[in-house]
N, C-alpha and C positions, 0 to 999 in steps of 0.2 A: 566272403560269407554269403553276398547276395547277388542273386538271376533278376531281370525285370523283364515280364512279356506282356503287353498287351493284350494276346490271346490266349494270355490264360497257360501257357503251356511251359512257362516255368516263370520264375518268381520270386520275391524278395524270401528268403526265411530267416524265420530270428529262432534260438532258441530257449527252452527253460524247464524247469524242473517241476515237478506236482507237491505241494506241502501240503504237510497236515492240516494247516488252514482251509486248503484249497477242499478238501475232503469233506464228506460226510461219516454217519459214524461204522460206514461199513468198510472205510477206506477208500471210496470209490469218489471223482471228482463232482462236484455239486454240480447239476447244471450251469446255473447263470455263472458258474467262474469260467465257461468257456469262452462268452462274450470278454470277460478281461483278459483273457490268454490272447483271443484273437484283435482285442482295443492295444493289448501291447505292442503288436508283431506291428500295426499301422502305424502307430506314433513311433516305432522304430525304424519302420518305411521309411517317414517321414524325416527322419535325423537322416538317412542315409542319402537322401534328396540335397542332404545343407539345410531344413529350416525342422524347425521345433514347434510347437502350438501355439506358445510363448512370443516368439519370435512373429509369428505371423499375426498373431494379435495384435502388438503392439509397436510394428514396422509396418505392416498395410493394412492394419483395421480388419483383417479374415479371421473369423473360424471357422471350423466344420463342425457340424451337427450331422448324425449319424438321421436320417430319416426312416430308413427302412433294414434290415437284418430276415431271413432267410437263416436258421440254422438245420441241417441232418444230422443227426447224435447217430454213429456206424457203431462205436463200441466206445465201451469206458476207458476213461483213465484214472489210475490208480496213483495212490501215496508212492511218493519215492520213485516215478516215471518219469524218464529225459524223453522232454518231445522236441519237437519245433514244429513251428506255425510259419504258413507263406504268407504271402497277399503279393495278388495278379492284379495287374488292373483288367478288367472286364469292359471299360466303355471307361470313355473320356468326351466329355461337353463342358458348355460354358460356363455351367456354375454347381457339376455334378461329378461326382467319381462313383462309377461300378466297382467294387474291390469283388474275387474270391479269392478265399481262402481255405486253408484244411490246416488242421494240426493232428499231426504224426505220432506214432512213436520214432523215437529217435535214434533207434536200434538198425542193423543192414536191410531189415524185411521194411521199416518204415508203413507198418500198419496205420492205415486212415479212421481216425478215432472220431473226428468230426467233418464240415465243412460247411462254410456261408457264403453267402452270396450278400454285399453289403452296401448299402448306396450312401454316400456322405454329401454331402452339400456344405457349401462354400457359403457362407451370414455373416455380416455385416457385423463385428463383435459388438458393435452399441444398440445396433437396432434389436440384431437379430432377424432380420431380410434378407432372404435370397439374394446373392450379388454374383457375380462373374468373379470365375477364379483367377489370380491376380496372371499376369501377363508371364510372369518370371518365372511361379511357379510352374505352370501350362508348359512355358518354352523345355523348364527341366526334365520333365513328368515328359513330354514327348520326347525329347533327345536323348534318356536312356532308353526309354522302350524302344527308338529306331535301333541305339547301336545293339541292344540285346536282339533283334533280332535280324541283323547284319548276325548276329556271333553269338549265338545263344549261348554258348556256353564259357563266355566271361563273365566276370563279375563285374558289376554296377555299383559306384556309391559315389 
């Protein structure tokens, strides 16, 4: 189900569906649920690495905090719409993740209905201070994006 590139040029996708929830009353998706469409598709990055929010919490003391987000709205999505949402990493440092991402439709044409650019940061879960991203995770996070792009077009998990 998922790409991982470094440069952006393919990448994790998760997918999902638009509900009436997610809608306003014209049928058309609300803004701010595109930031949870694309907070899902990274916490499911994330599962597909081997670690959970949870798990990094409370085995090495990390979370991420989203510091900055960049979104472009291209076109709407609507009720009752199969999309899927990527995440690239963009940049990798000590105690920082660049993600972009886009969410689609989920159809053969794969219309681009949004796309951000998102910087997460690695805190301390008690302080809440910038820390270095743990050792393991950094090793994972690099060694799928080498072999994706030895072979871009297998899949990573």
């Amino acid at each position: 189900m998922s790409t991982h590139s470094l440069n952006g040029a393919s990448g994790f996708s998760w997918p999902l569906r638009v509900y009436y929830e997610d809608t306003d009353v014209s049928g058309v998706v609300y803004h701010a649920n595109y930031l949870k469409f694309f907070e899902r598709a990274r916490t499911e990055w994330l599962r597909s690495l081997g670690y959970s929010q949870e798990s990094l919490r409370h085995e090495v003391q990390v979370a991420f905090t989203v510091s900055r987000v960049e979104v472009a709205f291209r076109s709407p999505a609507r009720l009752d719409d199969e999309l899927i949402v990527t995440v690239a990493i963009a940049e990798l440092k000590r105690a920082s993740l660049v993600m972009t991402q886009q969410l689609r439709l989920g159809d053969v044409d794969g219309k681009l209905l949004a796309e951000a650019e998102v910087k997460v940061v690695s805190v301390d879960a008690t302080s809440f201070k910038p820390c270095a991203l743990p050792d393991g995770f950094r090793n994972r996070v690099q060694a799928v994006e080498n072999a994706a792009s030895r072979n871009p077009s297998s899949s990573a998990a």
